[in-house]
C-alpha positions as CSV (number, residue, x, y, z in Angstrom):
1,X,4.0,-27.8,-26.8
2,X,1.3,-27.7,-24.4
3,X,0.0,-24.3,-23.8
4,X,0.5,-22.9,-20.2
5,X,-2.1,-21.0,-17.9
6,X,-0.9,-17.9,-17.2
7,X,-1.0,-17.5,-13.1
8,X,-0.3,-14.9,-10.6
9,X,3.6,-14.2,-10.4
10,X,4.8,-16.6,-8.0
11,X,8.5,-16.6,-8.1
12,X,8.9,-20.2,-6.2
13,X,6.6,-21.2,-9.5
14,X,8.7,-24.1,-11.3
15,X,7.5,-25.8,-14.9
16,X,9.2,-28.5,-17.0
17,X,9.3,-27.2,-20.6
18,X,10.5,-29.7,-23.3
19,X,12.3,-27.2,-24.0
20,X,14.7,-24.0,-23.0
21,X,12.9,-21.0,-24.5
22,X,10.4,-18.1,-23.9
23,X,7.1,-18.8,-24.0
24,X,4.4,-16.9,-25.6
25,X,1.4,-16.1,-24.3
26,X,-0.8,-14.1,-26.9
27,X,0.8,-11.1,-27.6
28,X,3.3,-11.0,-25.2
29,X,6.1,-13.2,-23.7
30,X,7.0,-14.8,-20.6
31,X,10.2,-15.0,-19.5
32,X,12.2,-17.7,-19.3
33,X,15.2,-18.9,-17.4
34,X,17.0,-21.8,-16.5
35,X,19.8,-24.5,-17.3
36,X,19.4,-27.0,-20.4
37,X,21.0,-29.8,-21.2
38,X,22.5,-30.7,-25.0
39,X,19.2,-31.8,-25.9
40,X,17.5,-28.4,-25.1
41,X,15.4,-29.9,-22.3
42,X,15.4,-29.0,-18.4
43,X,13.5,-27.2,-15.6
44,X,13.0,-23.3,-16.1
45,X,12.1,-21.0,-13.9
46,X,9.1,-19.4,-15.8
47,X,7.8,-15.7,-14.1
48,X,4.4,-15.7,-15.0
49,X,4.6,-12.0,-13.8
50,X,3.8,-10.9,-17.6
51,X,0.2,-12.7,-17.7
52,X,-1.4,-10.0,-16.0
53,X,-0.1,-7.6,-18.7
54,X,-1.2,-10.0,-21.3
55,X,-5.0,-9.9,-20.0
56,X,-4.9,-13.4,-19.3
57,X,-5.2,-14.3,-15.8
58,X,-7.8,-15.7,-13.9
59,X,-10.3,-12.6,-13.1
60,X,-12.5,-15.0,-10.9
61,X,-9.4,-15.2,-8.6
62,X,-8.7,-12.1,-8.1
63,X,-12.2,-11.1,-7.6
64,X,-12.4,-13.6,-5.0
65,X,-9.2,-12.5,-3.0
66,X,-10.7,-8.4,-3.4
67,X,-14.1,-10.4,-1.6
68,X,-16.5,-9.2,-4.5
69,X,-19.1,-11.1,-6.7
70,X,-19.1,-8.6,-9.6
71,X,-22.0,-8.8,-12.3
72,X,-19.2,-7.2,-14.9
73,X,-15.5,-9.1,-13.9
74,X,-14.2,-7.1,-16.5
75,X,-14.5,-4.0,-14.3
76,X,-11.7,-5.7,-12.5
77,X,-9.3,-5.8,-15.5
78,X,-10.2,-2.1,-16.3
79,X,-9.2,-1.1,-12.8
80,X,-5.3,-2.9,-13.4
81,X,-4.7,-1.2,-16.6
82,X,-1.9,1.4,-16.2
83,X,-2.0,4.1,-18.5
84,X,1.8,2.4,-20.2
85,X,0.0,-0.7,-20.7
86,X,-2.7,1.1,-23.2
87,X,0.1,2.9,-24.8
88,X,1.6,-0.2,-25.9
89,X,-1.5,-2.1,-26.4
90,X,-3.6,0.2,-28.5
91,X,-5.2,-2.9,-29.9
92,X,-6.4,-3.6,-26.5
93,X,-10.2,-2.0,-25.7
94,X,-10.0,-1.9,-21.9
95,X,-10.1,1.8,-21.1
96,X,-6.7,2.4,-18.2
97,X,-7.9,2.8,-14.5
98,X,-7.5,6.6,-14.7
99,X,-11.3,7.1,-15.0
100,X,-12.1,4.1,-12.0
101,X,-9.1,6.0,-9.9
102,X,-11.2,9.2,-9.8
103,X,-14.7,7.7,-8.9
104,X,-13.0,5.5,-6.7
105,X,-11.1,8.3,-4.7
106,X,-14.2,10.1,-3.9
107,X,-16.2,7.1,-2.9
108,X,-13.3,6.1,-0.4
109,X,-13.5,9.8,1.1
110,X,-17.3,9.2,1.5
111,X,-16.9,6.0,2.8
112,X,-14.0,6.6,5.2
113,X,-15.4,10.1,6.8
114,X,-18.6,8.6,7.3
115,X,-17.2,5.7,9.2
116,X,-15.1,8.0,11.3
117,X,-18.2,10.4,12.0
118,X,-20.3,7.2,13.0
119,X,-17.4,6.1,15.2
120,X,-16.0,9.0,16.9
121,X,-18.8,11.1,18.2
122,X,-16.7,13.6,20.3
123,X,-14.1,14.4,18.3
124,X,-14.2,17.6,16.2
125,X,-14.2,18.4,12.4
126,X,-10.7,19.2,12.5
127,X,-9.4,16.3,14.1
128,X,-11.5,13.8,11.8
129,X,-9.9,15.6,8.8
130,X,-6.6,14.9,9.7
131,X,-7.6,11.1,10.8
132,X,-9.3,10.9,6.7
133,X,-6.2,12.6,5.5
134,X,-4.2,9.8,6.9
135,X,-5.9,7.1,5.9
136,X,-6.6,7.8,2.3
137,X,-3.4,9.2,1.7
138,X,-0.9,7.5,-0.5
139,X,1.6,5.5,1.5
140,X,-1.6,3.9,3.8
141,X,-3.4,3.3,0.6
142,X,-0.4,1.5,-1.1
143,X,0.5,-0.7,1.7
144,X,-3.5,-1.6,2.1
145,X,-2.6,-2.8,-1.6
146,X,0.0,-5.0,-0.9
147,X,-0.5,-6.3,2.7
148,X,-4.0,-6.7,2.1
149,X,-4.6,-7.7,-1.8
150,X,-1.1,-8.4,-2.9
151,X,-2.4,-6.1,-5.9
152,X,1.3,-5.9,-7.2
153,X,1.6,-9.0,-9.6
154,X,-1.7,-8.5,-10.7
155,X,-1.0,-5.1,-12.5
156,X,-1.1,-4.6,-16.1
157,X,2.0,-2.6,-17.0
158,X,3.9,-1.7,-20.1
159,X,7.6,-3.4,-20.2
160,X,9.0,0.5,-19.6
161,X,7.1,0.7,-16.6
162,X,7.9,-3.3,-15.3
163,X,11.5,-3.2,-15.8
164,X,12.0,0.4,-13.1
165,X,10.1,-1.4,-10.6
166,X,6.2,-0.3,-11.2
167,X,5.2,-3.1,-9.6
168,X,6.2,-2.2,-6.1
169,X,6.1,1.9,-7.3
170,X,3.4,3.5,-4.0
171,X,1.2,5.7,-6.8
172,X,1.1,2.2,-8.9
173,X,-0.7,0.5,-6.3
174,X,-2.4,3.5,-4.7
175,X,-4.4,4.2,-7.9
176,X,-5.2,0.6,-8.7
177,X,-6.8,0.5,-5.0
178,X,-8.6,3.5,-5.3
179,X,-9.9,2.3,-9.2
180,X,-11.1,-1.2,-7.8
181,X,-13.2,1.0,-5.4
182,X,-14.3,2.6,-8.3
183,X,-15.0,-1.1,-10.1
184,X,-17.2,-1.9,-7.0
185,X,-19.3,1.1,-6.8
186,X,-19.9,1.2,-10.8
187,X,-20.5,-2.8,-10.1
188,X,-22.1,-2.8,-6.6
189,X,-23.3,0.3,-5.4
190,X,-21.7,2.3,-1.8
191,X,-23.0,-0.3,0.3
192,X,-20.1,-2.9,-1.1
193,X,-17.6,-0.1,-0.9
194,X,-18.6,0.8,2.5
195,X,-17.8,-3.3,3.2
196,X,-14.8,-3.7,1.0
197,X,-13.4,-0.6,2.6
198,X,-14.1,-1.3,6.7
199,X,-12.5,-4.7,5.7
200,X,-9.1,-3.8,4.3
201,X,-9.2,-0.8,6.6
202,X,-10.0,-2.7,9.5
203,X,-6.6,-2.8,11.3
204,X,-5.8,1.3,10.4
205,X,-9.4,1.9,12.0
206,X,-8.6,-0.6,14.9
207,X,-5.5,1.0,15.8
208,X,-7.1,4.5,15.7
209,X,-9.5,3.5,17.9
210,X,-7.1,2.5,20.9
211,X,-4.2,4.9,20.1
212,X,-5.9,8.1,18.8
213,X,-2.7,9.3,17.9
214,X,-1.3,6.6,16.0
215,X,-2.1,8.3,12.3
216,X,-0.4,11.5,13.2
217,X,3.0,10.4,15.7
218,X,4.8,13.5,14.5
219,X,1.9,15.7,15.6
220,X,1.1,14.1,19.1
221,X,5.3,14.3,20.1
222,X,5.5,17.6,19.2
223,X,2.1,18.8,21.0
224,X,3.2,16.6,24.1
225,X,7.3,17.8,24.3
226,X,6.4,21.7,23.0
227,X,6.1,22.8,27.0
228,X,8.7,20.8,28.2
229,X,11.7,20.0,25.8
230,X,11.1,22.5,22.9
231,X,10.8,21.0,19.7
232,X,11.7,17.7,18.0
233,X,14.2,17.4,15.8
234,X,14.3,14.5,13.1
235,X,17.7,14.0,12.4
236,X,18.4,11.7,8.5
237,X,20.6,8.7,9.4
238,X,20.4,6.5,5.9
239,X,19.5,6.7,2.6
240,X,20.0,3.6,0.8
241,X,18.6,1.7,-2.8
242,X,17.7,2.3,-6.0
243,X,14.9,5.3,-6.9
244,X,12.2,3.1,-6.6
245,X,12.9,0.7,-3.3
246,X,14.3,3.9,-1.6
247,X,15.5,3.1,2.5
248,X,15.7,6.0,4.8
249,X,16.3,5.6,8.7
250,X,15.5,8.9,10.5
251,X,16.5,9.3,14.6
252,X,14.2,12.1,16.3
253,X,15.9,13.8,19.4
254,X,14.8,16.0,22.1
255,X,17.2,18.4,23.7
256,X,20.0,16.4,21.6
257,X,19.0,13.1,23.2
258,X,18.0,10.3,21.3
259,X,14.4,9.4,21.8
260,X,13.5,7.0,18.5
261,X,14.3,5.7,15.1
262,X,12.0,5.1,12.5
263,X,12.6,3.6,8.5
264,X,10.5,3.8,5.6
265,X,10.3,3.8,2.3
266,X,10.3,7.9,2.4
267,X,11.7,10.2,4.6
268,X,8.4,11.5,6.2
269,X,7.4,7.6,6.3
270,X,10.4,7.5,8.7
271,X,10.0,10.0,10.7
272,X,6.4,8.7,11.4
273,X,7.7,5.7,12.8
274,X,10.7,7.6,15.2
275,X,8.1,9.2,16.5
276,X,6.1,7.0,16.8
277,X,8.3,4.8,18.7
278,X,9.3,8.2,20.7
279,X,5.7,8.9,22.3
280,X,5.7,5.9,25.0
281,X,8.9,6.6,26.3
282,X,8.1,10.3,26.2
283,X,4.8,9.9,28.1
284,X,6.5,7.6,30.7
285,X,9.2,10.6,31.5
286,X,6.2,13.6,31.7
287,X,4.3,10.4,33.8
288,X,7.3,10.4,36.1
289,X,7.9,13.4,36.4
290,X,4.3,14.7,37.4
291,X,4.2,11.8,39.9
292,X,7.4,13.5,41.8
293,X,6.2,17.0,41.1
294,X,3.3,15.9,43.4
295,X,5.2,14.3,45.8
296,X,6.8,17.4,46.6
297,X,3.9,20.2,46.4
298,X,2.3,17.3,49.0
299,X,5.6,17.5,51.5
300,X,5.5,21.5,51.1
């Protein structure tokens, strides 16, 4: 039989085996499914989701789509190796990320409270720790992974940890983010951090800059509706899927009345976005009603 190229998983991915079988690729095995006829031939649907475990796909590629000429490539593989992987691969050299995770996570701080210092002149210390807080924390960082790198696929994971999901798992992809950072400053220097990090930050950074607010919505509603209305209260409306694709849908209310919802893949996630979608219409009513409480002071 021919031998395949491993590939980033694509589930739409279709190959004609001659015939219906797993396929091995090195150590491991890909898996294999798919209707055959009496002869044992067909079309499988092969998940080449396994190749990054096995070590064999293309590093170029995924160096290309993270936007970074590395000297060493095999920096990249490094940063992808969960700590299951080495524990069932003790034959394998590559060190797990662990070690790139923590040199990553403090060049990220660097990089990120610089930018906001050089971009944000009048805003004080406090404020610009909460804003860093948000934007290295884990459910930004994890979404950056996905939406920006589509780092999922390429993980190398022990089976344990790829059959409950570790694939789409937040501190899966979080660390694997924070230990390619670590790849390009051992690789690069701070310079091609700074740039990898301003570029899959970009939007977070973006939105900051028009809607200060935007990285802490629970914490702008309450400071707006404290005078007024009292506190918010974020009521839990859904709670739905297995442990690790968890759905919540959260309503916030003021005075009893409905002013948001928000979902997420955690509850505070959700109650982000309520409040989130709260603030406009809250602003509008205090808008309003400072607009009549001046049209009466001026007929007094």
């Amino acid at each position: 039989m021919t031998p395949l190229r491993a590939l980033p998983y694509d589930p739409s991915t279709w190959l004609t085996l001659p015939k219906c079988h797993a396929v091995g690729l090195g150590n491991d095995i890909v898996r294999a499914a798919g209707a055959c006829d009496e002869k044992g031939s067909g079309v499988v649907a092969v998940s080449a989701q396994p190749a990054a475990a096995s070590g064999s796909f293309d590093l170029p590629a995924l160096a290309e789509r993270v936007g970074v000429t590395f000297h060493n490539v095999e920096l990249l593989r490094e940063a992808l190796t969960h700590s299951s992987y080495a524990n069932e691969h003790q034959d394998d050299p590559t060190p797990t990320n662990e070690r790139l995770e923590f040199l990553g996570d403090a060049a990220l701080g660097l990089v990120v409270a610089q930018t906001l210092f050089a971009r944000f002149p009048e805003v004080q210390e406090g404020r610009l720790t909460e804003w860093r807080a948000q934007l290295v924390c884990g459910p930004t960082l994890s979404r950056i992974a996905v939406d920006e790198l589509d780092l999922g696929p390429w993980l190398r994971l022990g089976r344990g940890e790829e059959n409950t999901g570790g694939r789409e798992r937040e501190g899966n992809l979080e660390r694997a983010y924070e230990a390619i950072i670590g790849a390009i400053y051992l690789d690069q220097g701070l310079e091609a951090v700074r740039g990898f990090v301003t570029r899959t930050l970009h939007d977070d950074l973006e939105a900051l800059t028009r809607d200060p607010d935007i990285l802490n919505p629970k914490g702008a509603l309450q400071q707006i509706a404290q005078d007024r209305f009292g506190r918010p209260e974020y009521v839990l409306l859904r709670a739905d899927g297995p442990e690790h694709e968890r759905e919540f849908e959260v309503e916030v209310r003021l005075a009893g009345e409905s002013l948001g919802h928000g979902s997420g893949s955690s509850k505070q996630e959700a109650e982000k976005a309520a409040a989130r979608e709260a603030l406009p219409t809250l602003r509008a009513r205090l808008a309003e009603a400072a607009g009549g409480d001046q049209q009466r002071e001026s007929g007094a």
